[in-house]
N, C-alpha and C positions, 0 to 999 in steps of 0.2 A: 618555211624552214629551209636553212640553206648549208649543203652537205660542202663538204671541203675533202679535198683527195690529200693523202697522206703524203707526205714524201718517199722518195725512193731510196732507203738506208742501204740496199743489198752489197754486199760488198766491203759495207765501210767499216772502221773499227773504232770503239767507242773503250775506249783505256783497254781492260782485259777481252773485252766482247766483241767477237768478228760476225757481223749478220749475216746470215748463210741464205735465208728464205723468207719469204713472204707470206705469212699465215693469216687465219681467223680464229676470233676467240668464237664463243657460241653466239652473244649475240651481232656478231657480224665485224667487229671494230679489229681493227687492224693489229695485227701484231707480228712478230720478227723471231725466227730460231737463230739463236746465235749460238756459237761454241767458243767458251772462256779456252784462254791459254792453260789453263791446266787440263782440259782434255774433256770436261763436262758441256753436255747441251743442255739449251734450257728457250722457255717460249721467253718472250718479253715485248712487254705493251710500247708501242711506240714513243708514250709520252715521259715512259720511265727510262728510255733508251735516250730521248732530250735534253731530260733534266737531273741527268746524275748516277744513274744505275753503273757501277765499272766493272763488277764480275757477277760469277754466280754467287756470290758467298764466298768466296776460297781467301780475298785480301784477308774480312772478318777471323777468319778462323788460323790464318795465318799469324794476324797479329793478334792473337787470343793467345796463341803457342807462343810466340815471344815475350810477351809478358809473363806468361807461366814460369818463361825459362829464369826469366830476368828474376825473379823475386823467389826461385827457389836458388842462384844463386847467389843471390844479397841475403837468403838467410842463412846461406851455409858459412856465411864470413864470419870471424868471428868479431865480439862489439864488447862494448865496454856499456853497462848503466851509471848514466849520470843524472843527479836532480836539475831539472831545468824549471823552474816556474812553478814548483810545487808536483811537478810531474816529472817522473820516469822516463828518461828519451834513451834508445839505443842510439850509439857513434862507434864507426865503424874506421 
């Protein structure tokens, strides 16, 4: 069986996530504290730090509120019902 040493991420920043330190999970496999630019820490595996992890959740939830915004202000517009195809389409 042949063991492979991790890379050295400390330091580096991966979109939102600045790797602070060098951890272990329990059983032994390497993993990274990093602190997202909005101000949260958080542990992360190294191989989710490789292959795409960009914040703690905060993009997610960011563009979760965006959309909320967006579509509570496209229903406050006001729209006209028109038959399209045997169906009811709001135009706005």
């Amino acid at each position: 069986m042949t063991t492979h040493q991790a890379p050295n991420l400390q330091g580096q920043r991966f979109h939102r996530l600045l790797v602070r330190a060098r951890t272990r999970d329990k059983r032994g496999r390497t993993t990274w504290l990093c602190t997202c630019d909005c101000g949260s820490e958080l542990v992360v595996p190294t191989y989710r730090l490789l292959h795409g992890q960009r914040s703690c959740g905060c993009i997610m939830r960011e563009h979760t509120a965006n959309v909320a915004a967006k579509r509570a202000i496209e229903q406050s517009k006001p729209y006209v019902l028109v038959a399209k195809n045997g169906k009811w389409v709001r135009i706005w």
